[in-house]
Each structure stands twice: as structure tokens, then as C-alpha cells.
C-alpha positions in Angstrom: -34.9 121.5 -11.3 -38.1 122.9 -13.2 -35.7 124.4 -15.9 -34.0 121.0 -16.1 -37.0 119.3 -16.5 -38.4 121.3 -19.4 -35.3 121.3 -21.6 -35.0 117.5 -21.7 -38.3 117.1 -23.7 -37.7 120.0 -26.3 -34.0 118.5 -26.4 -34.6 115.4 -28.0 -37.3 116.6 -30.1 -35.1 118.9 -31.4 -32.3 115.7 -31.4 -35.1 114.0 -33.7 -36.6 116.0 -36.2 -34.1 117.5 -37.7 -31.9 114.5 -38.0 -34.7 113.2 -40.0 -35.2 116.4 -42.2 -31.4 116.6 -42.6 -31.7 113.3 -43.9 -34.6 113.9 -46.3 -32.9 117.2 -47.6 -29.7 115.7 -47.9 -31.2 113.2 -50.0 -32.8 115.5 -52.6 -30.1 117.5 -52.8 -27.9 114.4 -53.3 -29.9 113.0 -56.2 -30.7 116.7 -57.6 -26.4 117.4 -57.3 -25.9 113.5 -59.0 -28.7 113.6 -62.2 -26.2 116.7 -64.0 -22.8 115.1 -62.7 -23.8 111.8 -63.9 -25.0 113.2 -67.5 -21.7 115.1 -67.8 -19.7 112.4 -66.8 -21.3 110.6 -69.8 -21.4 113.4 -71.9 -17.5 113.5 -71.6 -17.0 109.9 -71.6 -19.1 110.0 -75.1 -16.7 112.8 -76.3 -13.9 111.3 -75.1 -14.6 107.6 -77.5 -15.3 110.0 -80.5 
């Protein structure tokens, strides 16, 4: 019961914060991923009309 107990509490604080940071990091790594894609998308759309 004691060992029961004790893993609840670490559990969902280990449910929590890493949802959280998984979040964060998957936003930076989104927008740092998107900022080249989206200036060689243009760059080829620009070669493309010339």
C-alpha cells in the first residue's frame, strides 16, 4: 500500500511536466523546421515564375 501510495504523486507529475515541455519543444522545433521550408518553398516558387 505504501509503494502504491508513493507512485501516484510522482506519476502524474511526471504525466504533467513533460507533456508541457514536449509541447514547448515541439513548438520551437516546429517554427525552427518551418522558417527554412517556408523560404525554400518561395525560393522555388520565385524560380519556378522566372
Amino acid at each position: 500500500m505504501e509503494q502504491e501510495e508513493l507512485r501516484l504523486p510522482l506519476a502524474q507529475e511526471s504525466m504533467t511536466r513533460p507533456a508541457e515541455g514536449n509541447i514547448a519543444n515541439g513548438l520551437v522545433w516546429g517554427i525552427l523546421i518551418s522558417i527554412p521550408l517556408w523560404i525554400s518553398v518561395i525560393g522555388w516558387v520565385m524560380g519556378f515564375l522566372h
